[in-house]
N, C-alpha and C positions, 0 to 999 in steps of 0.2 A: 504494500500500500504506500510504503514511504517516498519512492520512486516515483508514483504516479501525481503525489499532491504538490499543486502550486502554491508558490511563496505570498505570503502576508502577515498580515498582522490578526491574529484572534483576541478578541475584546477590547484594541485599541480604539474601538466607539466609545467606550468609559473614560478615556480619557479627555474628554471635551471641557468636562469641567476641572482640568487642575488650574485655569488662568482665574478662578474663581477663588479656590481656598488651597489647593497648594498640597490637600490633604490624597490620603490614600484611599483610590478609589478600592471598591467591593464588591464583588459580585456571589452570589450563595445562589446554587441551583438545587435541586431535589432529585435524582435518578431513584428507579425502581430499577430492581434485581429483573423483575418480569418483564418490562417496555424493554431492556435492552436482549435480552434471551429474546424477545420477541421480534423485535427489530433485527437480530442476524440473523433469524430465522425468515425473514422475506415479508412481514405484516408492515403494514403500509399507512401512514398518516397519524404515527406515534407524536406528541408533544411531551414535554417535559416543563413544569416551572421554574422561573428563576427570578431573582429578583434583585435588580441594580443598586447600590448603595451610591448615590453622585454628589459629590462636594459640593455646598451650596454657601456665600459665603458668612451666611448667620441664619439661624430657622426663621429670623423676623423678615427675610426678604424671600420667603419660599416662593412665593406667589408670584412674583415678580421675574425670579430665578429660572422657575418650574416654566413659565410661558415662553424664554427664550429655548431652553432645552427641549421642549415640546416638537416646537418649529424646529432647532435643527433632525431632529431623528425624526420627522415624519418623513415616509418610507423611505426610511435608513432601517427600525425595527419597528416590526407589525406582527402583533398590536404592541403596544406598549401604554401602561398605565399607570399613569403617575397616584401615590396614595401619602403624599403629606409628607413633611421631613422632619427630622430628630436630630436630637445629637447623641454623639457616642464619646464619650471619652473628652475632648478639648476641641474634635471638630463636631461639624455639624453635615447633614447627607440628607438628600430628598431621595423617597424610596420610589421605586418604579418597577411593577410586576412585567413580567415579557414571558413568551411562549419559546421554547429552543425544540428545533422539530429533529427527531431519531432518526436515522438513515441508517442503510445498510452498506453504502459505497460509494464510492467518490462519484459516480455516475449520475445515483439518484442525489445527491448534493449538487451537482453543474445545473440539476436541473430546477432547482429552489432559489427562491428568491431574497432567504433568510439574509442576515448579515452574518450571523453566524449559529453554531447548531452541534449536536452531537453526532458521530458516527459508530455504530456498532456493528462490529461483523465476526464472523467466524475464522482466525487463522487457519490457512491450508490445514485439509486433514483431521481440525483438532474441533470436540464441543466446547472449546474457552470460547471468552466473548472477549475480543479486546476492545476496548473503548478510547475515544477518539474525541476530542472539541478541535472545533473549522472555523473557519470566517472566507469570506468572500473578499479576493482583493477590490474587485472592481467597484462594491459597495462602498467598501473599507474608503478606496480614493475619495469618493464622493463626499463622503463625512467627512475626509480631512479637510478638504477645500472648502465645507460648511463652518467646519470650525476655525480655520485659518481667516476667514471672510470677517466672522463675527468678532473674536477673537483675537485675534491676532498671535496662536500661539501655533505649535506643532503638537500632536498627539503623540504622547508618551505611554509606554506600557510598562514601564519598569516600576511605578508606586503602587500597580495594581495586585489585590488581590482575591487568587480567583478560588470557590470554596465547591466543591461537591458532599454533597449528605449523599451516601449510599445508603438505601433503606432493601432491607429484604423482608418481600413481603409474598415470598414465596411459602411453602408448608416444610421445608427442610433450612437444614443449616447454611448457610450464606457464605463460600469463601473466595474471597480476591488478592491477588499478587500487587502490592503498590513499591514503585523504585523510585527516590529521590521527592520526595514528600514527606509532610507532615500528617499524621492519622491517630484521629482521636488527640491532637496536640503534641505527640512524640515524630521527632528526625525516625524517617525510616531509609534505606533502600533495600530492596530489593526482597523483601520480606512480604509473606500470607498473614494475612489476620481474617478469622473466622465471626462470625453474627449469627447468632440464632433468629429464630422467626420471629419476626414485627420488632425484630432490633435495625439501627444504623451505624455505620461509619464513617467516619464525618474525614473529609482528603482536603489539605490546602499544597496548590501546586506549590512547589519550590521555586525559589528565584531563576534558578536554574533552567526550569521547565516554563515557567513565563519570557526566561529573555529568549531559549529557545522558538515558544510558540509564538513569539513577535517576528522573531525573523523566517522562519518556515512555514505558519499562518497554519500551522497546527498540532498536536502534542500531545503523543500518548499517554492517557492517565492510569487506567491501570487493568488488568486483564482478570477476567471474572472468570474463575475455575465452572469447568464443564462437573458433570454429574461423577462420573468414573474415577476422577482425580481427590476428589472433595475429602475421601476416609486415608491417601495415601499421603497428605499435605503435614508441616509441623505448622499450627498455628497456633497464633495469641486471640485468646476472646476479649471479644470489647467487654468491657464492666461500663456500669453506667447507675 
């Protein structure tokens, strides 16, 4: 698959507002165990949630804020729904729900209109599921120029961070391979950790793996053990 994908930037849309506050953008999505088995398995018109954390630069000007970012990203990402801002810590972020659509291949990706989106498919041979986050260059250009316009800055990916919840909500035990991540808050590479049912594990990509998916426009996250493999694995259970 590596071979075949073209160079971009994946979730350099979030970076629109650091000319704003300067702060670290956020992105937290939601995977199931079963849309992604289901997605490399050939099912067709899977969404996923996720929802944008965007630098705004105090919550008293959201409104204000939330109207220019509206207008840049209309169709940049669709739908996109902005729901109020907060602060977190010393900055402050207007939240916005968006839909990220499951694909099986880089094939069915040329053919979407997303900015960017999940890819799930089966490795030659094997029932793993390796999974995959995209973006679209030609999209990508489009937003930079909206934000260069307005703005006057370039979009940056290096303060972003990008967060997947694995939730298995299948009837058996849940096991995935994560390299060069953080899981459940621990440095991992190259390490299984195991989830029992209606448990999650919560992935933030590494720097590593962001500067990576900035310049390749996209970035393996982590490969979800097929059914055969699951009792021969050593893994760590998430506590919670």
């Amino acid at each position: 698959m590596e071979d075949n994908l073209t160079g971009t930037r994946f979730l350099a849309a979030l970076g629109l507002l650091l000319t704003l506050a300067g702060c670290q953008i956020n992105m937290t999505s939601d995977l199931y165990s079963s849309d992604l088995r289901a997605a490399a398995d050939g099912h067709k018109g899977l969404t996923t949630p996720a929802t944008l954390f965007l630098p705004v630069t105090s919550v008293d000007k959201c409104a204000e804020e939330t109207a220019k970012i509206v207008a840049i990203m209309q169709g940049m990402v669709e739908p996109f729904q902005p729901k109020g801002c907060e602060r977190q810590d010393m900055n402050s972020y207007m939240l916005a729900d968006i839909q990220l659509p499951i694909l099986d291949s880089m094939d069915a990706w040329e053919k979407t209109d997303a900015l960017f989106g999940i890819i799930s498919q089966h490795p030659k041979d094997s029932s793993h599921v390796a999974v995959f986050v995209m973006m679209h260059i030609d999209t990508y250009q489009t937003l930079k120029e909206r934000v260069m316009n307005e703005f006057y800055q370039t979009l940056d990916l290096k303060e972003s961070t990008i967060n997947l919840v694995l939730n298995n909500d299948e009837r058996s035990e849940m096991s995935a391979v994560f390299d060069h991540a953080f899981v459940n808050g621990q440095p991992v590479m190259d390490m299984t950790f195991s989830a029992p049912t209606s448990e999650q594990v919560t992935i933030t990509l590494s720097d590593v793996s962001v500067d990576f998916l900035g310049k390749n426009g996209y970035v393996w996250a982590f490969l979800l053990l097929g059914e055969e493999q699951r009792k021969n694995v050593s893994v760590i259970i998430t506590q919670h």
